[in-house]
KEKE-3310 file (N, C-alpha, C; in steps of 0.2 Angstrom, whole numbers, plus 5000, padded with zeros to 4 digits):
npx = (5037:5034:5036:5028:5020:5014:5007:4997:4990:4985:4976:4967:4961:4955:4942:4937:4922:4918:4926:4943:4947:4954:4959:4971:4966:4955:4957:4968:4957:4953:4962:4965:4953:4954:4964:4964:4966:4977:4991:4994:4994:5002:5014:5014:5015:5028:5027:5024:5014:5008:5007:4998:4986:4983:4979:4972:4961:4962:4971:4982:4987:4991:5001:5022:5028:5032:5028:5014:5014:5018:5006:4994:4996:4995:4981:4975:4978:4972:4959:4940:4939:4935:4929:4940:4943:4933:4935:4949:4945:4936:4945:4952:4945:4934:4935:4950:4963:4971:4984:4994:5009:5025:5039:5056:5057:5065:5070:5073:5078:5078:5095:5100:5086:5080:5083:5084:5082:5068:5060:5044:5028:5014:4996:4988:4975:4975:4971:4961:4968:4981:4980:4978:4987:4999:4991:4991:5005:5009:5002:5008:5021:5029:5044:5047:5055:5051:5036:5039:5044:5034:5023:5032:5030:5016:5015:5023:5017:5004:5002:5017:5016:5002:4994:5000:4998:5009:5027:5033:5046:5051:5057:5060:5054:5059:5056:5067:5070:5059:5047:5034:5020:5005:4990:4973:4958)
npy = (5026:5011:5005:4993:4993:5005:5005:4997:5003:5014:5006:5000:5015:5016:5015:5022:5032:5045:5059:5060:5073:5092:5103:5111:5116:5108:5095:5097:5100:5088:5075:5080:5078:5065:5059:5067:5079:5091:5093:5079:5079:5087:5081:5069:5076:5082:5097:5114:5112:5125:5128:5117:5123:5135:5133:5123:5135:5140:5152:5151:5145:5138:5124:5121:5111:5098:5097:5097:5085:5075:5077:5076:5060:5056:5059:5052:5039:5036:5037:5033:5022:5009:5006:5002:4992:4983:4984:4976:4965:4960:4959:4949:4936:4935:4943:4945:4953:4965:4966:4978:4978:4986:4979:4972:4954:4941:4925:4907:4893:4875:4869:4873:4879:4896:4906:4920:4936:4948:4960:4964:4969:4965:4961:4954:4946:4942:4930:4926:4921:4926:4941:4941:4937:4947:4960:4956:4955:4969:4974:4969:4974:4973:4974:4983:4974:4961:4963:4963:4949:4942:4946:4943:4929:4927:4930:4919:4909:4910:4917:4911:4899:4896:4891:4876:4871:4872:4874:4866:4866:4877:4887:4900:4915:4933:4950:4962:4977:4988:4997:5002:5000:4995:4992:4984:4985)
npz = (5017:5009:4992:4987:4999:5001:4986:4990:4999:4994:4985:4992:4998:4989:4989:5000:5004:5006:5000:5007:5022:5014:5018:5028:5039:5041:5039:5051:5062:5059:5065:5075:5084:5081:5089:5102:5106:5106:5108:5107:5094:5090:5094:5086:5073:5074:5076:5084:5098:5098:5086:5079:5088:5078:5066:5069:5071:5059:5057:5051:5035:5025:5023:5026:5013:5018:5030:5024:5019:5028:5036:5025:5023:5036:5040:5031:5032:5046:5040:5037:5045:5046:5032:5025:5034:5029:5015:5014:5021:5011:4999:5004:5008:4998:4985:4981:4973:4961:4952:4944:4934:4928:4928:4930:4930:4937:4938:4945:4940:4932:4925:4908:4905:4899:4911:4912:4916:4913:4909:4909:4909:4916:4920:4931:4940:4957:4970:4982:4993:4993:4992:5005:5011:5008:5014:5028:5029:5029:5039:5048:5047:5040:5029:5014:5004:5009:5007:4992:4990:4993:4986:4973:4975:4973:4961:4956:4956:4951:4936:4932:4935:4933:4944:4946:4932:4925:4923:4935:4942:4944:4955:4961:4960:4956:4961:4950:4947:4947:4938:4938:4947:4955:4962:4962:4972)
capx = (5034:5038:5032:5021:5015:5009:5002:4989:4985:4980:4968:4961:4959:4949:4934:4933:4914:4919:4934:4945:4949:4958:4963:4975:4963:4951:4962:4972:4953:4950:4967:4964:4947:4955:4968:4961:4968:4982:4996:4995:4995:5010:5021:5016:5017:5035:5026:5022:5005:5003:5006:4991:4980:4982:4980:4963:4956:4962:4975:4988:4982:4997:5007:5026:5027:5034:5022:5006:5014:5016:4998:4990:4997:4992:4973:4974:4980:4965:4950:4935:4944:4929:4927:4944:4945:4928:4938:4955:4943:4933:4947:4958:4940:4930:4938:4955:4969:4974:4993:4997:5017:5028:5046:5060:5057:5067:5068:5077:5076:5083:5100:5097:5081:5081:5079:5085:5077:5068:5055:5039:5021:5010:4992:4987:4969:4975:4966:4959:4974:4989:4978:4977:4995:5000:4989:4992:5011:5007:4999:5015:5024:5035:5048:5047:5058:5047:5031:5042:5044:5027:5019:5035:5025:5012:5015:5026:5010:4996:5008:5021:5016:4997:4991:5002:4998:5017:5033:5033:5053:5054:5060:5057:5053:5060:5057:5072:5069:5051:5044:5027:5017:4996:4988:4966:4953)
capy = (5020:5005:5005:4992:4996:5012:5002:4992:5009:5015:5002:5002:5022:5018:5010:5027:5034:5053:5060:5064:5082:5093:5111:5111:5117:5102:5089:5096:5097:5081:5075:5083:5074:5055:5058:5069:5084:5096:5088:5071:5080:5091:5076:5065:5078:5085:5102:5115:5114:5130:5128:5116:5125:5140:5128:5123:5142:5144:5157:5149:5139:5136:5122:5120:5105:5093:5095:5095:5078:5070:5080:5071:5056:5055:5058:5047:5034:5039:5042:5029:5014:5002:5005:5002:4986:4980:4983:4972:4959:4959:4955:4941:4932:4934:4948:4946:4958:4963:4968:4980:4980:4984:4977:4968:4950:4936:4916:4902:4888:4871:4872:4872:4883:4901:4911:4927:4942:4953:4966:4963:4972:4960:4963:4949:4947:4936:4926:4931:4920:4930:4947:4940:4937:4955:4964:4951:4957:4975:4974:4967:4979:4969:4977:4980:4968:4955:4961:4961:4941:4941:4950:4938:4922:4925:4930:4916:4904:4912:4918:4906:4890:4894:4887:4871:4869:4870:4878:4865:4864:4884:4888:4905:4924:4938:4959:4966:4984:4989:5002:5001:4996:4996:4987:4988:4977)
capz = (5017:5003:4986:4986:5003:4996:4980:4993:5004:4986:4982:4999:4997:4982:4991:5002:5003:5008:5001:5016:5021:5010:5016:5032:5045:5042:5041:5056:5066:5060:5068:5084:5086:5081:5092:5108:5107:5099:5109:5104:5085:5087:5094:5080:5068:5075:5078:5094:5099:5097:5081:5079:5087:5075:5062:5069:5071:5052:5057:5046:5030:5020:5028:5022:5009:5020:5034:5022:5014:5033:5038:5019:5025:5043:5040:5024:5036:5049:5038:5036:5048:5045:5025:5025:5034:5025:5008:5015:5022:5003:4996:5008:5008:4990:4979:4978:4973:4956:4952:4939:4935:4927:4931:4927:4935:4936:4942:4945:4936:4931:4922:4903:4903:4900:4916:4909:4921:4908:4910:4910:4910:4919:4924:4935:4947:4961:4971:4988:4998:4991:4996:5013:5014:5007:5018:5035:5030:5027:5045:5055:5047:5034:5025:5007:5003:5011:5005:4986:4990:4994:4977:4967:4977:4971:4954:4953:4957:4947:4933:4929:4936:4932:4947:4944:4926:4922:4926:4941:4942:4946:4963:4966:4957:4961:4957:4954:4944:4948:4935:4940:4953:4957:4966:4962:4972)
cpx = (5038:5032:5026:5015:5010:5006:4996:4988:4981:4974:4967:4958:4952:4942:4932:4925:4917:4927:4937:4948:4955:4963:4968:4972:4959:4954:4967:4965:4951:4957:4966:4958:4947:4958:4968:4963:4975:4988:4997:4997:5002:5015:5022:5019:5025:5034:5024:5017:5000:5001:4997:4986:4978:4980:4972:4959:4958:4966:4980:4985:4985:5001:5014:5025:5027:5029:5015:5006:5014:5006:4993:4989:4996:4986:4972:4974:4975:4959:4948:4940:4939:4927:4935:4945:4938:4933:4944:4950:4938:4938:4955:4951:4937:4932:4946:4959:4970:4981:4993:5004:5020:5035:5051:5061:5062:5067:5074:5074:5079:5087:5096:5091:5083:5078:5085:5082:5077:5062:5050:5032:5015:5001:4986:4980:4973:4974:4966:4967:4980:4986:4980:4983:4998:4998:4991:5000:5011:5007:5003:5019:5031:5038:5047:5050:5055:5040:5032:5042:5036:5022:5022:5030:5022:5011:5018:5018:5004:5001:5012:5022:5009:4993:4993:5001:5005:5022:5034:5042:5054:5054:5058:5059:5057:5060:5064:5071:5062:5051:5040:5026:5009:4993:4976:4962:4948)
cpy = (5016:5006:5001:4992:5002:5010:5002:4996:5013:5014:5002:5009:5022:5016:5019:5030:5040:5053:5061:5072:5084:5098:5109:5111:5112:5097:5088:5094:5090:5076:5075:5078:5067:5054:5060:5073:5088:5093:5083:5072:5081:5084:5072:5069:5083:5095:5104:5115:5120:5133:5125:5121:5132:5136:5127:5129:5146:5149:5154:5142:5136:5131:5122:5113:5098:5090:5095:5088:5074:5072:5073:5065:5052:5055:5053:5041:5033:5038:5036:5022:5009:5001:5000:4993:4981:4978:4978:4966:4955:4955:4950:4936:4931:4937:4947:4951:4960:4969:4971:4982:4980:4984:4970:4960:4944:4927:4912:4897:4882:4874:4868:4875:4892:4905:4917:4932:4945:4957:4964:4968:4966:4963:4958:4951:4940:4937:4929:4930:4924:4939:4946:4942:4944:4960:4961:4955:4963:4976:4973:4971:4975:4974:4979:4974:4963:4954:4960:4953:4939:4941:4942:4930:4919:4927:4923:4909:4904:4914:4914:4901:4891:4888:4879:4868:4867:4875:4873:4864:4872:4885:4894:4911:4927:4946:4960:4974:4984:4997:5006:4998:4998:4990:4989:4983:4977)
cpz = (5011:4999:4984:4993:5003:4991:4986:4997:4997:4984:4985:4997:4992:4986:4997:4999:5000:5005:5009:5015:5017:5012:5027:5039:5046:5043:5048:5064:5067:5065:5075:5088:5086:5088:5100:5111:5104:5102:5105:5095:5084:5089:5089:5073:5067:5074:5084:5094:5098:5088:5077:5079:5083:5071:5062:5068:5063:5055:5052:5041:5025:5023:5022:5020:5013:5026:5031:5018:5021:5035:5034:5023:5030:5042:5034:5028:5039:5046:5037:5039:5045:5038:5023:5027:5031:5018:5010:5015:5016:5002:4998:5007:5001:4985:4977:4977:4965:4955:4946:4938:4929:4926:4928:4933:4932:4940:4942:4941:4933:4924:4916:4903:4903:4907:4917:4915:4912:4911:4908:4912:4911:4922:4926:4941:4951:4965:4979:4993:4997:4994:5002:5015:5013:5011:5025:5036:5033:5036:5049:5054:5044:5030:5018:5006:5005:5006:4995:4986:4991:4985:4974:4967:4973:4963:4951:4950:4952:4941:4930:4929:4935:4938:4946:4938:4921:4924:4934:4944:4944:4954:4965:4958:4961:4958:4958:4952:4944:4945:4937:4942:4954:4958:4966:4966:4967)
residu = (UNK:UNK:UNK:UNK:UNK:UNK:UNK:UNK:UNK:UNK:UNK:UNK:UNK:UNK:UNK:UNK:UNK:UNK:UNK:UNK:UNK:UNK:UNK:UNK:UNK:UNK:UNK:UNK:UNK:UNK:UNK:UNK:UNK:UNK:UNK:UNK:UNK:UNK:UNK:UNK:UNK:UNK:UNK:UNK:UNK:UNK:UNK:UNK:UNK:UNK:UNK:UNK:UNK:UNK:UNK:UNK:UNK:UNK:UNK:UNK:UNK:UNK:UNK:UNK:UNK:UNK:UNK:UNK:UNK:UNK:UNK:UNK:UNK:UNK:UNK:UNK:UNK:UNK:UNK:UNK:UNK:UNK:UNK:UNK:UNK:UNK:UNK:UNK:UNK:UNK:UNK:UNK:UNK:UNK:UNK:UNK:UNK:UNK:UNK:UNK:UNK:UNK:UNK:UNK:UNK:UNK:UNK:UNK:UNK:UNK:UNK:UNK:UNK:UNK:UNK:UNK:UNK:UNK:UNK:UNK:UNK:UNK:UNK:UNK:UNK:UNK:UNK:UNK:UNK:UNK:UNK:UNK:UNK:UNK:UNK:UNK:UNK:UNK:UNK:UNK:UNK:UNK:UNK:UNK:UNK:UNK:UNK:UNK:UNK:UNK:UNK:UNK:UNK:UNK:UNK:UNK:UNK:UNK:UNK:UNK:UNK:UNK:UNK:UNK:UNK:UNK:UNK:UNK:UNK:UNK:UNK:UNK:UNK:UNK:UNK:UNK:UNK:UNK:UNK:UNK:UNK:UNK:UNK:UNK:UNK)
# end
């Protein structure tokens, strides 16, 4: 996935009630049961069904690395749909988003002012409408590099034009070297 698309499934994750399952046979039952059977598992998981279904009965409990980082992944995706989109739609509507980074950003700017790129630790609450857009993106299936124009946007707005208080001659932000990233509702 992309860096800060994994940021904003993080902060979603946070609003979970239940953890979600941990040990390989749980997660793989729970799997089986979203999807409607041990087929549908193995072909997304790139294993044989008969794999799976040992898997469910606990005969094998260890998966190799790769397949317990897609397995994680797949049920993390899965688990609690409806807390999940309660938490997105909190904060496109009333909460907001808050951005913790830090990276090296830069801008355009009229000629004669400094717009240097430097680095930067920023930790910004913005506003529900910049959430909207980040998740809306998120949801189409936007590239990093998009949902990056997207974050810069908004940082540029709330951030360095303070909501038009000043900086109104700056054109555009941009992330180039991203240290850190987090995203909390």
């Amino acid at each position: 996935m992309s860096l800060i698309g994994d940021g904003l499934n993080k902060a979603v994750q946070k609003a979970f009630t239940r953890p979600a399952p941990k040990s390989a046979g749980a997660q793989m039952r729970y799997l089986v049961k979203q999807l409607g059977g041990t087929k549908a598992v193995a072909q997304m998981l790139r294993i044989s069904q008969r794999t799976v279904e040992r898997y469910v009965k606990n005969q094998i409990k260890k998966p190799r690395p790769d397949l317990a980082a897609r397995l994680d992944h797949e049920v993390k995706a899965r688990w609690q749909p409806q807390i999940r989109a309660k938490a997105k739609q909190k904060a496109a509507s009333t909460g907001g988003i808050i951005i913790d980074t830090r990276a090296r950003l830069g801008y355009t700017a009229p000629i004669g002012s400094t717009d240097q790129d430097r680095i930067r630790h920023l930790t910004i609450a913005l506003p529900p409408v910049h959430a909207a857009r980040l998740f809306d993106a998120q949801e189409q299936g936007a590239s990093d590099a998009r949902l990056q124009e997207i974050a810069a946007e908004a940082l540029k707005e709330v951030y360095f034009q303070d909501g038009g208080r000043r900086a109104g001659s700056l054109d555009e932000v941009r992330f180039t070297d991203i240290e850190h990233l987090e995203f909390d509702l």
